[in-house]
Kinemage of the C-alpha trace (Angstrom):
@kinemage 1
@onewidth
@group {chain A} dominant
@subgroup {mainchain}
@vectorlist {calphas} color= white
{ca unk a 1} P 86.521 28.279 -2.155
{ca unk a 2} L 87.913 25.817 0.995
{ca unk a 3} L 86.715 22.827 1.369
{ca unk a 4} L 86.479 20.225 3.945
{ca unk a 5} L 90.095 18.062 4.086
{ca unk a 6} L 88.396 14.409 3.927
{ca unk a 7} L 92.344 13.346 3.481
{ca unk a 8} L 93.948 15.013 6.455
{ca unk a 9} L 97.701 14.251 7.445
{ca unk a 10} L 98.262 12.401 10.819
{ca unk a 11} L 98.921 15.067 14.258
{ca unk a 12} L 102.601 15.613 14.419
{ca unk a 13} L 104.213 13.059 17.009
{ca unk a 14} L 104.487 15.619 19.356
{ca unk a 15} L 101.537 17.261 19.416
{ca unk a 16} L 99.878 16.439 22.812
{ca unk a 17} L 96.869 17.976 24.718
{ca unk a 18} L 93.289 18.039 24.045
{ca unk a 19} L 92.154 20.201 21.380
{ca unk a 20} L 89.487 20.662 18.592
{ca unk a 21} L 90.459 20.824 14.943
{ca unk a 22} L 89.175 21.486 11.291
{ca unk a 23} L 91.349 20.549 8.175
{ca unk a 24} L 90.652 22.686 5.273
{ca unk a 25} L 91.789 21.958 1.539
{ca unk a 26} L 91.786 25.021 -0.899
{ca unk a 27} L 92.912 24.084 -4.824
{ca unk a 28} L 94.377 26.094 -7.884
{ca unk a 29} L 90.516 26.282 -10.170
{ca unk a 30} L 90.392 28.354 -13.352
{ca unk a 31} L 89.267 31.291 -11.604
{ca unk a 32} L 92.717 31.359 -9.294
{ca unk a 33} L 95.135 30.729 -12.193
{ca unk a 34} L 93.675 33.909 -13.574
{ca unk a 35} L 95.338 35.572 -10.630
{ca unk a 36} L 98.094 33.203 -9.582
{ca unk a 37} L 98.502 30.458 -12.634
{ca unk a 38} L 100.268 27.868 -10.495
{ca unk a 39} L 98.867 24.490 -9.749
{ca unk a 40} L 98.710 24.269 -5.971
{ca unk a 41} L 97.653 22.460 -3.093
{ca unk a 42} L 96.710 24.598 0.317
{ca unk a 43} L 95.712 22.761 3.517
{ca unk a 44} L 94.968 25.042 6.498
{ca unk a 45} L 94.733 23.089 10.290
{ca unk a 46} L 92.628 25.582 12.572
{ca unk a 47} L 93.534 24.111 16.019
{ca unk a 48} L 91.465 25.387 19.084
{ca unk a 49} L 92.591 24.141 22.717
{ca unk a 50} L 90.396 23.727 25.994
{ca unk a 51} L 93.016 27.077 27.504
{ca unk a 52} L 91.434 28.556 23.986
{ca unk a 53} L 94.841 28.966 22.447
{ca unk a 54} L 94.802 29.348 18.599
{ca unk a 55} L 96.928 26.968 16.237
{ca unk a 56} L 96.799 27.697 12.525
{ca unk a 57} L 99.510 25.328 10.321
{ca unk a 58} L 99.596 25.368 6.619
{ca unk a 59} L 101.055 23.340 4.018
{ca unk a 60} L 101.569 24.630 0.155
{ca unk a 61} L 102.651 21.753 -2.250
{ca unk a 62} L 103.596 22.238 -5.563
{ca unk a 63} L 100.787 20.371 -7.852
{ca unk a 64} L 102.729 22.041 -11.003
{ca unk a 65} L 104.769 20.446 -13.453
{ca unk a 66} L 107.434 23.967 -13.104
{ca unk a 67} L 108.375 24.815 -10.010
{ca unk a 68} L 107.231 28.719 -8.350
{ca unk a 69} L 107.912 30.753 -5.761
{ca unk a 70} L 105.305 32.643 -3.155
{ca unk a 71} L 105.557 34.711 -0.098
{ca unk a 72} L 103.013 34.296 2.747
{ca unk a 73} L 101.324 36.169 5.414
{ca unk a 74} L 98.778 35.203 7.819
{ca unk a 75} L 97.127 37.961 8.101
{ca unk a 76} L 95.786 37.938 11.546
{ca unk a 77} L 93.833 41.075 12.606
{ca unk a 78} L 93.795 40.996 16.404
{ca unk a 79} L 91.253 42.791 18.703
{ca unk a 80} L 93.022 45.176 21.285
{ca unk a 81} L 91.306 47.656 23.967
{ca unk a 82} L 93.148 50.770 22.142
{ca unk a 83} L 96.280 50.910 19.743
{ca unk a 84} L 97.923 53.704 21.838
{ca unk a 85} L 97.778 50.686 24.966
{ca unk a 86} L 100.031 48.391 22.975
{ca unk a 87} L 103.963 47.689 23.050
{ca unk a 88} L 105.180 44.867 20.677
{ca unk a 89} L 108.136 43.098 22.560
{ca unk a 90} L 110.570 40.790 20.599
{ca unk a 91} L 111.145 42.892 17.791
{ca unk a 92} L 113.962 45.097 19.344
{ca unk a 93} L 117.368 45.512 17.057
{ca unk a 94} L 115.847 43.696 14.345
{ca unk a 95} L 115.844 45.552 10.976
{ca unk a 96} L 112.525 45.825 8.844
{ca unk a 97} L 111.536 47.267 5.574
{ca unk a 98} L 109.184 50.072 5.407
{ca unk a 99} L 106.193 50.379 3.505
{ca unk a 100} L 105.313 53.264 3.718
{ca unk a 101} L 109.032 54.506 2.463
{ca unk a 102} L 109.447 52.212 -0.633
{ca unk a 103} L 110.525 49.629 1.371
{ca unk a 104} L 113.565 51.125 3.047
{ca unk a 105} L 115.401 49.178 5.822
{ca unk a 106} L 115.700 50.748 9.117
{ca unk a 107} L 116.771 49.406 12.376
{ca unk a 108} L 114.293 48.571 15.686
{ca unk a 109} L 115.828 50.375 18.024
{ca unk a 110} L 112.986 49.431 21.135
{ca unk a 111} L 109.988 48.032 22.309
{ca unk a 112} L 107.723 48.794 19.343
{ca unk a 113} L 104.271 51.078 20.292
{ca unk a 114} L 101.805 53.354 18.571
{ca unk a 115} L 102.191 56.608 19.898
{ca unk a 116} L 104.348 58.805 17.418
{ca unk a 117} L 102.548 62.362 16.288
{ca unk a 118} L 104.472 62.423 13.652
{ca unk a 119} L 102.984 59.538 11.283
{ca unk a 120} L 101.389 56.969 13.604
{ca unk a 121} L 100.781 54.837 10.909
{ca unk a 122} L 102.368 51.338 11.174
{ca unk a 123} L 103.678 48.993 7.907
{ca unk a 124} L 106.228 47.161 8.491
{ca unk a 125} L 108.029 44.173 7.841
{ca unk a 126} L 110.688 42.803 10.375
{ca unk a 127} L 113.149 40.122 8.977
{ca unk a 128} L 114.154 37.269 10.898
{ca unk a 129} L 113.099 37.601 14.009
{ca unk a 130} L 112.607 34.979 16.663
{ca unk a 131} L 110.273 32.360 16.867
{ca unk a 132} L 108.009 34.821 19.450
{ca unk a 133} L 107.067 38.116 19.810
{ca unk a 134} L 104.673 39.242 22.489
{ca unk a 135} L 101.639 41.988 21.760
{ca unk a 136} L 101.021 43.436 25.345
{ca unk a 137} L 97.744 45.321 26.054
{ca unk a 138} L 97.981 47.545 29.118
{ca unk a 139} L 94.357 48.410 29.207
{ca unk a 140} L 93.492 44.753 28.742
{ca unk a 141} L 95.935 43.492 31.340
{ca unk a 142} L 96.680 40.964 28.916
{ca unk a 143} L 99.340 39.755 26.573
{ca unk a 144} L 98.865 37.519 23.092
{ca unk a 145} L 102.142 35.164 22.988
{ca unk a 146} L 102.656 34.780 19.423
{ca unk a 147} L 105.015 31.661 18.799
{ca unk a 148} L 105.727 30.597 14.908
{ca unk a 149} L 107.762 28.308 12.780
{ca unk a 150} L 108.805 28.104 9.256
{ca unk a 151} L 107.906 32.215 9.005
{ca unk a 152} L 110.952 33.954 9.843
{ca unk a 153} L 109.332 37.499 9.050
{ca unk a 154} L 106.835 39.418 10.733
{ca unk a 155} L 104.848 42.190 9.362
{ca unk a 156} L 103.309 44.752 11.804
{ca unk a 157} L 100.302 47.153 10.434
{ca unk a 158} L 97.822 49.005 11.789
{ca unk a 159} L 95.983 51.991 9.284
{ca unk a 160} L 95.486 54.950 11.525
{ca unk a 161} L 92.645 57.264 11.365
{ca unk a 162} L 93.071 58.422 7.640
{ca unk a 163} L 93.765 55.140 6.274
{ca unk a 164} L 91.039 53.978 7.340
{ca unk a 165} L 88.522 56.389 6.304
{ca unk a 166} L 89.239 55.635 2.540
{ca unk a 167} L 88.977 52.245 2.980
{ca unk a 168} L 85.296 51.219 2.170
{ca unk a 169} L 85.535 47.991 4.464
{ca unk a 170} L 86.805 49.760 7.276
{ca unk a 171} L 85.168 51.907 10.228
{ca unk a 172} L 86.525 55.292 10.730
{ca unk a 173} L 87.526 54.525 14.413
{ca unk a 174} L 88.345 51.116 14.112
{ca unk a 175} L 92.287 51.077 13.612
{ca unk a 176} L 91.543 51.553 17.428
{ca unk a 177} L 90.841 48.149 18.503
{ca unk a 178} L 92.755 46.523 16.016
{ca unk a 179} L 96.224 45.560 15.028
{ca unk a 180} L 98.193 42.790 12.724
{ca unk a 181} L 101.093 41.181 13.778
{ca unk a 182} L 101.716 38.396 11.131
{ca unk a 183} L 103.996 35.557 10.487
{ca unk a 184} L 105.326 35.712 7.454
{ca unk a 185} L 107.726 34.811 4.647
{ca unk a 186} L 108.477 38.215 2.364
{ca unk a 187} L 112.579 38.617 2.222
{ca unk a 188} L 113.097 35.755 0.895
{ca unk a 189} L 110.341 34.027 -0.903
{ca unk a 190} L 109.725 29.575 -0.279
{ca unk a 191} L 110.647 28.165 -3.515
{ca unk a 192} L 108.908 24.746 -4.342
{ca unk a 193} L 109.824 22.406 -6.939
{ca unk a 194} L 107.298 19.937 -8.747
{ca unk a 195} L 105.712 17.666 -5.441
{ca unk a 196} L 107.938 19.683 -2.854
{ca unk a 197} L 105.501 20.810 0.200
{ca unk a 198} L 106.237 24.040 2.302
{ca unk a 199} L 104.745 24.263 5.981
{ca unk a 200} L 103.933 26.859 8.134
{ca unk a 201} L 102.330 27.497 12.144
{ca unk a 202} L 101.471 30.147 14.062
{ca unk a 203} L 100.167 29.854 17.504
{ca unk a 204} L 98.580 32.479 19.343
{ca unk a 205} L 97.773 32.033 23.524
{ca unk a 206} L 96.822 34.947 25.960
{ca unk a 207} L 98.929 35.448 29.407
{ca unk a 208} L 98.599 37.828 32.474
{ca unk a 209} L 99.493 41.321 31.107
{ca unk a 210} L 102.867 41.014 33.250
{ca unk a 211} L 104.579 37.995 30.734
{ca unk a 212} L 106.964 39.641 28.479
{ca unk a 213} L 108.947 38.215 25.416
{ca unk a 214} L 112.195 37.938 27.873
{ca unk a 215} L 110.006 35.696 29.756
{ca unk a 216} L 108.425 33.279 27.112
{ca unk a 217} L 109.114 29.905 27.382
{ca unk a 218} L 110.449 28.824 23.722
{ca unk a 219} L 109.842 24.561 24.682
{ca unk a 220} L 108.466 23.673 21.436
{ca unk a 221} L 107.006 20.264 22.501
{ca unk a 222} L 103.481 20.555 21.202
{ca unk a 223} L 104.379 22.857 18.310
C-alpha cells in the first residue's frame, strides 16, 4: 500500500513553473518480500502542470543489507481515438526484442503503427532509444510528447482483439482506445548496492497533431 511522503526531497534546482504535486512512499512489508524479498524504499512524485502536462519521477533505494537488481516499467496505458490512427515516431532503426517471439531482436525499420493483418498484436521492447518518442493520433489531431530520463528502454504493447477477450479485466473492444508506450529499464537491469538510490522521470505533454519527434525540442531545463 502507498502512503503519503511526509519526508519529501527538495524540487530539483531546475525545476521551474507552477505545478501541483503529491509525494508517495511505498515500503518492502512482509507481504512484498513474499514476492520480491528485498528491503526497499519507492517514492513516486506525480507532478501535474497548469498546460496539464504529466510528470511522474521515481526513486528506488536500496534499504537491504545485500545489494539487488530490478528492471522497471511505468506502465502507462494511454487513451487514443483508435489504434489503427496511431504512428509511434522516434523509434525508427532502433532494435527491440520481441515478445511475442521469445524475445528475438529485430530491427525498426520505420515509423511504428498498428495496421499489419498479419499479427497486429504489439509487444515490444526497444533498447536505447532517445530521450523522446512521440505517439501521434490522427483522428485526435493530437500528439503525446513523451520525454524520459534514466529509462533508456521503451516497451510498446497493445493486446489486439483476441488478447483481450481472455483477459478477465479487459473489454473485448478496448485494445481500441488504448495503447502503452513505457519508459523503461529491461536490457540491462539498475543494480543498487546497500543505501545506493536509482531515479527515474517520465513526462508526458500533448501538442497539435502536426509536432513530430524530428521536431521536439530536447531543452531539458525543467526536467
Amino acid at each position: 500500500m502507498w502512503t503519503i511522503d511526509d519526508n519529501p526531497p527538495p524540487p530539483p534546482s531546475n525545476d521551474s513553473g507552477p505545478k501541483s504535486f503529491v509525494d508517495l512512499l511505498l515500503k518492502s512489508s512482509e507481504a512484498v518480500v513474499k514476492y520480491w524479498p528485498h528491503s526497499f524504499e519507492f517514492r513516486l512524485r506525480v507532478s501535474l502542470t497548469t498546460d496539464g502536462g504529466l510528470t511522474l519521477t521515481s526513486r528506488v533505494r536500496n534499504t537491504n543489507d545485500k545489494p539487488f537488481s530490478f528492471s522497471f516499467s511505468y506502465h502507462t496505458y494511454l487513451l487514443v481515438s483508435d489504434i489503427s490512427e496511431i504512428r509511434i515516431e522516434g523509434l525508427e532503426t532502433l532494435d527491440y526484442l520481441d515478445n511475442l517471439s521469445n524475445k528475438e531482436r529485430f530491427t525498426e525499420q520505420g515509423a511504428l503503427t498498428f495496421e499489419s493483418e498479419v499479427n497486429p498484436v504489439v509487444d515490444r521492447v526497444y533498447l536505447s532509444s532517445t530521450d523522446a518518442i512521440s505517439v501521434i493520433d490522427h483522428q485526435k489531431r493530437r500528439t503525446c510528447v513523451i520525454r524520459k530520463k534514466g529509462l533508456p528502454d521503451v516497451a510498446v504493447w497493445n493486446p489486439w482483439d483476441k488478447k483481450s477477450k481472455s483477459m478477465v479485466d479487459f473489454g473485448n473492444q478496448e485494445y481500441k482506445q488504448m495503447l502503452c508506450a513505457d519508459g523503461a529499464v529491461v536490457e540491462k537491469p539498475v543494480n543498487l548496492k546497500p543505501g545506493e538510490e536509482w531515479n527515474g522521470k517520465i513526462q508526458f505533454t500533448l501538442v497539435p497533431s502536426s509536432f513530430c519527434t524530428d521536431g521536439l525540442n530536447l531543452d531539458k531545463r525543467g526536467f
